[in-house]
C-alpha positions in Angstrom: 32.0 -32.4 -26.1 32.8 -28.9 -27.6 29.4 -28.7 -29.0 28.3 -28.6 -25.3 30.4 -25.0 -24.3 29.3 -23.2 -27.4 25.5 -23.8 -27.0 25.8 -22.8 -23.1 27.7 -19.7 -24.9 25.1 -19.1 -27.0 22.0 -19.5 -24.7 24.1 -17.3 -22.0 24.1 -14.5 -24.8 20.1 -14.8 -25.8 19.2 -14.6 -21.9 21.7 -11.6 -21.5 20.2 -9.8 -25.3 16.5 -10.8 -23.4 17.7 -9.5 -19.9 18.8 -6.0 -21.4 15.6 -5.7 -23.9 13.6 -5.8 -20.8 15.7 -3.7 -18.8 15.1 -1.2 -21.8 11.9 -1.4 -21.4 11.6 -0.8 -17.5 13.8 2.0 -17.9 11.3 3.4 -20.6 8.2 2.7 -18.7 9.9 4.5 -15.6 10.8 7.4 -17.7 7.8 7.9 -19.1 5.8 7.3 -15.3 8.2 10.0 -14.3 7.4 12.4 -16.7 3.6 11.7 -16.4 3.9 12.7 -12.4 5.7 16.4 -13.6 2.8 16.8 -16.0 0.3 16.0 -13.0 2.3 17.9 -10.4 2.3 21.3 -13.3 -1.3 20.7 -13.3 -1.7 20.5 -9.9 0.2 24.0 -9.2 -1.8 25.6 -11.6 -4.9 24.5 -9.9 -3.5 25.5 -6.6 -2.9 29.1 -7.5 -6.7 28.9 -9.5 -8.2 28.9 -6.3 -6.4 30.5 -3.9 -8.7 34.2 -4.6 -11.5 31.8 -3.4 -11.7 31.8 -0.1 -10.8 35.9 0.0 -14.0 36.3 -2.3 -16.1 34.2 -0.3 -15.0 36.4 2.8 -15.8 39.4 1.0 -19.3 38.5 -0.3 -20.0 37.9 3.2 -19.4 41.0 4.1 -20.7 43.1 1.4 -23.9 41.0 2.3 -23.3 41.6 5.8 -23.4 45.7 5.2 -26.2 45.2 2.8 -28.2 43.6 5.8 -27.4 45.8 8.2 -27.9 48.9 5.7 -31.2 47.5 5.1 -32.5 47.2 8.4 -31.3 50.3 10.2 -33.6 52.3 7.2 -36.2 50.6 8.6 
């Protein structure tokens, strides 16, 4: 009969050592997924500022070709 309270003791201790291994390793997966989304979210900044002068130099091309039209046909 005290066999019995000593192997419930010692399965009790392997599922809590298994239960906190895995916990570990959740904690270490999230950890790592969170620094993954900074690494995107840098990125993503960067890119953002890239191609804000974009649309600005689209509008001006437009323009220049604009004048360049008009320039063209009033020599005509």
């Amino acid at each position: 009969m005290a066999l019995e309270p000593e192997r419930l003791r010692g399965a009790v201790g392997v599922g809590f050592a298994t239960t906190r291994g895995d916990l570990a390793l959740l904690l270490q997966r999230a950890d790592q997924a969170d620094r993954t989304l900074d690494e995107h979210e840098t990125r993503l900044e960067a890119l953002e500022r890239a191609r804000r002068p974009l649309p600005s130099l689209a509008a001006l091309t437009s323009c220049v070709a604009l004048a360049v039209t008009l320039w063209q046909s009033a020599g005509r």
